[in-house]
One Martini backbone bead per residue (centre of mass of N, CA, C, O) as a GRO file, in nm:
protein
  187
    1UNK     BB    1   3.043 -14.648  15.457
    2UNK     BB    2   2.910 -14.338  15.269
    3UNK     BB    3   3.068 -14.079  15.169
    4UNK     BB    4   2.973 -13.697  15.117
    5UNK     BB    5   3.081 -13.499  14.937
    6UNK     BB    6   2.979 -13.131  14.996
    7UNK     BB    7   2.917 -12.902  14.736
    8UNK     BB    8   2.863 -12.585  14.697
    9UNK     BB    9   2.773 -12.322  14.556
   10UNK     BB   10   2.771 -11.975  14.443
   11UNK     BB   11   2.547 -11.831  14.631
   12UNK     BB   12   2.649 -12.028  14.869
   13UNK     BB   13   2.763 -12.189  15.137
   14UNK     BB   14   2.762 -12.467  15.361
   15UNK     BB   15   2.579 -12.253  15.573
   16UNK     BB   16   2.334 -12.292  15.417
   17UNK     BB   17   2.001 -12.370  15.463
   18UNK     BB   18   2.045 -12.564  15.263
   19UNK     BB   19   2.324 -12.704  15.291
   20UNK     BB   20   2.230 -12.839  15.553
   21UNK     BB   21   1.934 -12.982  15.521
   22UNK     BB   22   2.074 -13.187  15.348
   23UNK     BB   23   2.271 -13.324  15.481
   24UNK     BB   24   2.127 -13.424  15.738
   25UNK     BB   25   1.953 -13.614  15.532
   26UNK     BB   26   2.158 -13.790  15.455
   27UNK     BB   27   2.256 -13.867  15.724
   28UNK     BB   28   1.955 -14.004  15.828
   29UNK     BB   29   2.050 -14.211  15.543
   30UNK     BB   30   2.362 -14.318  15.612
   31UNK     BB   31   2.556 -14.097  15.593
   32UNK     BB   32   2.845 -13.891  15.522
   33UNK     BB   33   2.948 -13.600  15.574
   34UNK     BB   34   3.125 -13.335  15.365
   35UNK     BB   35   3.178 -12.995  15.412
   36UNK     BB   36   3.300 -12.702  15.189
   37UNK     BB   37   3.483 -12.427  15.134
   38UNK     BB   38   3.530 -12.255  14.897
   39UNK     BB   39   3.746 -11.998  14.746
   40UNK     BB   40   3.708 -11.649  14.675
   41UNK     BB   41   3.674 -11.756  14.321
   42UNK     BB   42   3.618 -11.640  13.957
   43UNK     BB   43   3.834 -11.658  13.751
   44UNK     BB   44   3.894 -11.985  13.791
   45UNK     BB   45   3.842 -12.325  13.857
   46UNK     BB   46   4.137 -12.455  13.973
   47UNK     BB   47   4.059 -12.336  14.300
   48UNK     BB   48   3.785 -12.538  14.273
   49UNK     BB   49   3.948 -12.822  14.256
   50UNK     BB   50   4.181 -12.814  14.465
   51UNK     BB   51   3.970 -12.800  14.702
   52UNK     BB   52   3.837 -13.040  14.654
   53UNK     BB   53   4.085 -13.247  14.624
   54UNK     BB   54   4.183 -13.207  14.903
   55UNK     BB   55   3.898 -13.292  15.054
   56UNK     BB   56   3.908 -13.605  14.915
   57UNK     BB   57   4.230 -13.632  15.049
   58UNK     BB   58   4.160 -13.646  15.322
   59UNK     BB   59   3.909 -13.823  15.366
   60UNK     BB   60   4.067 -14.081  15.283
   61UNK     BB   61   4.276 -14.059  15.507
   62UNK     BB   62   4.076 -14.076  15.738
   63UNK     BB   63   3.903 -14.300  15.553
   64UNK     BB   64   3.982 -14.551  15.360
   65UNK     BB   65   3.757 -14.762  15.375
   66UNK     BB   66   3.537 -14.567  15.268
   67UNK     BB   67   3.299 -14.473  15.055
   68UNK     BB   68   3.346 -14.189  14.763
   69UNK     BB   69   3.167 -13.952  14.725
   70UNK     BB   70   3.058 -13.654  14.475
   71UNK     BB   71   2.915 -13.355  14.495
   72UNK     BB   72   2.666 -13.077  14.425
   73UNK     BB   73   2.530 -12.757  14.389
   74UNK     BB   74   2.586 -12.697  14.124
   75UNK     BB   75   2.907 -12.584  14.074
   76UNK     BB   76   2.959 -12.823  14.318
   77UNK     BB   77   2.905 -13.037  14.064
   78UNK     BB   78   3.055 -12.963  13.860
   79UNK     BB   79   3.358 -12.969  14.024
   80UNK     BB   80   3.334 -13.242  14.031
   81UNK     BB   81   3.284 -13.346  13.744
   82UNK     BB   82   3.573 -13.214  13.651
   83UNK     BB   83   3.766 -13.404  13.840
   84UNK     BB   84   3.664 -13.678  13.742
   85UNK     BB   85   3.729 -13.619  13.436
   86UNK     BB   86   4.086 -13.568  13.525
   87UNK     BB   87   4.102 -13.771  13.797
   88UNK     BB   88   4.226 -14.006  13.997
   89UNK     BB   89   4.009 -14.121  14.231
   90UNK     BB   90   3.822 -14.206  14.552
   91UNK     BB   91   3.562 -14.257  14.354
   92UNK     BB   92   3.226 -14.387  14.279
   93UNK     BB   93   2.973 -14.155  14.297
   94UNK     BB   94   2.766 -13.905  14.154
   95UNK     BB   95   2.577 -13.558  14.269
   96UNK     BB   96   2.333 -13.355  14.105
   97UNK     BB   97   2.198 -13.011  14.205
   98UNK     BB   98   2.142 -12.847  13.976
   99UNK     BB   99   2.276 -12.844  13.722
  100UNK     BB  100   2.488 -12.667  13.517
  101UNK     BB  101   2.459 -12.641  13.170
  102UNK     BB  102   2.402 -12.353  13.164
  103UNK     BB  103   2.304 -12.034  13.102
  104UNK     BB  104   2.080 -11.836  13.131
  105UNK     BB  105   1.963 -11.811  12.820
  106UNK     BB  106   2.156 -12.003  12.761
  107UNK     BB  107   2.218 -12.292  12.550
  108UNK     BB  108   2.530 -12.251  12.380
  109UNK     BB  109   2.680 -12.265  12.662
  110UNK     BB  110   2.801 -12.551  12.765
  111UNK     BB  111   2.910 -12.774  13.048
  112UNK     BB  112   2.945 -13.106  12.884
  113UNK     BB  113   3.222 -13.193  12.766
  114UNK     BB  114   3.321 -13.346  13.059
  115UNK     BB  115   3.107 -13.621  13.080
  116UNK     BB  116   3.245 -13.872  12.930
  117UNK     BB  117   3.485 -13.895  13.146
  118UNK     BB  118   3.296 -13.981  13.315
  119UNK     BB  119   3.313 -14.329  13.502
  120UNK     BB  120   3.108 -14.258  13.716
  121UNK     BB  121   2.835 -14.264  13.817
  122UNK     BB  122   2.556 -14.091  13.775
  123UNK     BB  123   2.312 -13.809  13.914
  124UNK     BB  124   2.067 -13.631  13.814
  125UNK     BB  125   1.858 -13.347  14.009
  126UNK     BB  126   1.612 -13.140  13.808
  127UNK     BB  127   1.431 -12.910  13.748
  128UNK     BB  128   1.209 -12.858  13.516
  129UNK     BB  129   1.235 -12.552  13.587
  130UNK     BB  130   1.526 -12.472  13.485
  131UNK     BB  131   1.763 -12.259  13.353
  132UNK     BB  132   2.039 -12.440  13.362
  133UNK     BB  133   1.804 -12.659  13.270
  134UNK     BB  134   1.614 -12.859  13.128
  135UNK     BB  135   1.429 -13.141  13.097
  136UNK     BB  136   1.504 -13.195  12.794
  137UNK     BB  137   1.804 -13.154  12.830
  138UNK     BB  138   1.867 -13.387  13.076
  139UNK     BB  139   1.717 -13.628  12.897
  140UNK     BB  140   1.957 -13.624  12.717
  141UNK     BB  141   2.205 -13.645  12.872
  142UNK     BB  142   2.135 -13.892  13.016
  143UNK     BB  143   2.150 -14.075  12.783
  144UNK     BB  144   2.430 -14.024  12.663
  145UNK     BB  145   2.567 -14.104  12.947
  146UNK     BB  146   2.439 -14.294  13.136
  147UNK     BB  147   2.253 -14.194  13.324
  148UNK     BB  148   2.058 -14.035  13.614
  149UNK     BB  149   1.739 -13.937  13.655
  150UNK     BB  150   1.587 -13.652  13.828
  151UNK     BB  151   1.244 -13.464  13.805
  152UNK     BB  152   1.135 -13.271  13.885
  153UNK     BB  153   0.801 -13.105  13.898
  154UNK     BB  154   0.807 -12.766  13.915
  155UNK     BB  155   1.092 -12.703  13.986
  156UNK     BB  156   1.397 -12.581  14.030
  157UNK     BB  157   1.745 -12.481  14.124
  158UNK     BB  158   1.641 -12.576  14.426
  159UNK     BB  159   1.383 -12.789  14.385
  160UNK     BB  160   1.149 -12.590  14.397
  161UNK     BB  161   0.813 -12.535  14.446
  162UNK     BB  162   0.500 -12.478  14.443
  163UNK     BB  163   0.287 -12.400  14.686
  164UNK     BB  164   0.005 -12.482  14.489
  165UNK     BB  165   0.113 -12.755  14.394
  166UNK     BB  166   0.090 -13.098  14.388
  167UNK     BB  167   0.295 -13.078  14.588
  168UNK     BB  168   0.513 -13.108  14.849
  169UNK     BB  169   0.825 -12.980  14.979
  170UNK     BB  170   0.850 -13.229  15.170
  171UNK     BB  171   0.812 -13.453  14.948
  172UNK     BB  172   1.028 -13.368  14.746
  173UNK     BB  173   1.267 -13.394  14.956
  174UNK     BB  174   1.249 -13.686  15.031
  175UNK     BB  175   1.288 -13.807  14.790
  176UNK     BB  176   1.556 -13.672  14.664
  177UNK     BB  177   1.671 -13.803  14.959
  178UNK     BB  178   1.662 -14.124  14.885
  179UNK     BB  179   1.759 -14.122  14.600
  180UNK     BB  180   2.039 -14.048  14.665
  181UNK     BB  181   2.118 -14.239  14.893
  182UNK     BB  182   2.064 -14.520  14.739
  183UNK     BB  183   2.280 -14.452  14.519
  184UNK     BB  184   2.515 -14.387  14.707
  185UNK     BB  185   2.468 -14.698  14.857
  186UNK     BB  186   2.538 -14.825  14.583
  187UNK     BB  187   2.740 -15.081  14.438
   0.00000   0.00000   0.00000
């Protein structure tokens, strides 16, 4: 079984209704999942990098034999891929739901020099217009890491599309989860 160390964003916790419901879905398509919150701290990334690296090392002595990835939403997807590129983890593969590739607005200030560091298969899951990332910069930054792109359309930065867009928001998230999970239990 491949657990999924599974890290929220920075505006909402492990038990916000965004990552329950991912949990969930992705729990019902043979994941194991493992949330956990953050300490209250935006001073600087590393008290969110060792709280991450902490709870990858519980969960691996907990269960040796298990492959273990890891990603998150936003911030928590940053914040492994900070880890990932900076030491020896007992990771094989990440997933990023809505990378924060730079601050809305700014597209100057990019987060994305740690990222040729990370050796473990890497997929980033998109919303076309997040203001984090947009299509363009996302399939460009996908293309020079060989990484794996899913590019939602109309999608936000919670993969959220339009209500009366051409997609059902049910059809988008099924899909997400289906690409997220078989990506993560792929050998």
């Amino acid at each position: 079984m491949t657990i999924f160390v599974f890290a929220h964003g920075a505006g909402a916790p492990s038990t916000s209704p965004w990552m329950k419901r991912y949990a969930r879905a992705l729990e019902k398509r043979g994941l194991r999942v493992v949330t956990f919150d953050f300490p209250k701290t935006r001073s600087s990334m590393e008290p969110l990098e060792d709280a991450f690296r902490a709870v990858i090392e519980k969960t691996h002595a907990k269960f040796p034999d298990e492959r273990i990835a890891i990603g998150g939403k936003s911030m928590g997807g940053r914040v492994a891929s900070l880890i990932a590129a900076k030491y020896k983890l007992p990771v094989e593969r990440l997933v990023f739901f809505g990378y924060p590739l730079h601050p809305p607005g700014k597209p100057d200030k990019r987060r994305d020099v740690h990222l040729p560091d990370v050796k473990q298969p890497m997929l980033f899951v998109q919303g076309a217009r997040d203001p984090f990332g947009n299509e363009k910069e996302m399939r460009a930054l996908g293309k020079k890491l060989g990484a794996q792109l899913l590019v939602i359309d109309g999608g936000n930065h919670s993969l959220e599309v339009p209500k009366r867009g051409a997609e059902k928001q049910s059809d988008v998230d099924a899909r997400v989860w289906d690409a997220a999970a078989a990506f993560l239990q792929s050998k």
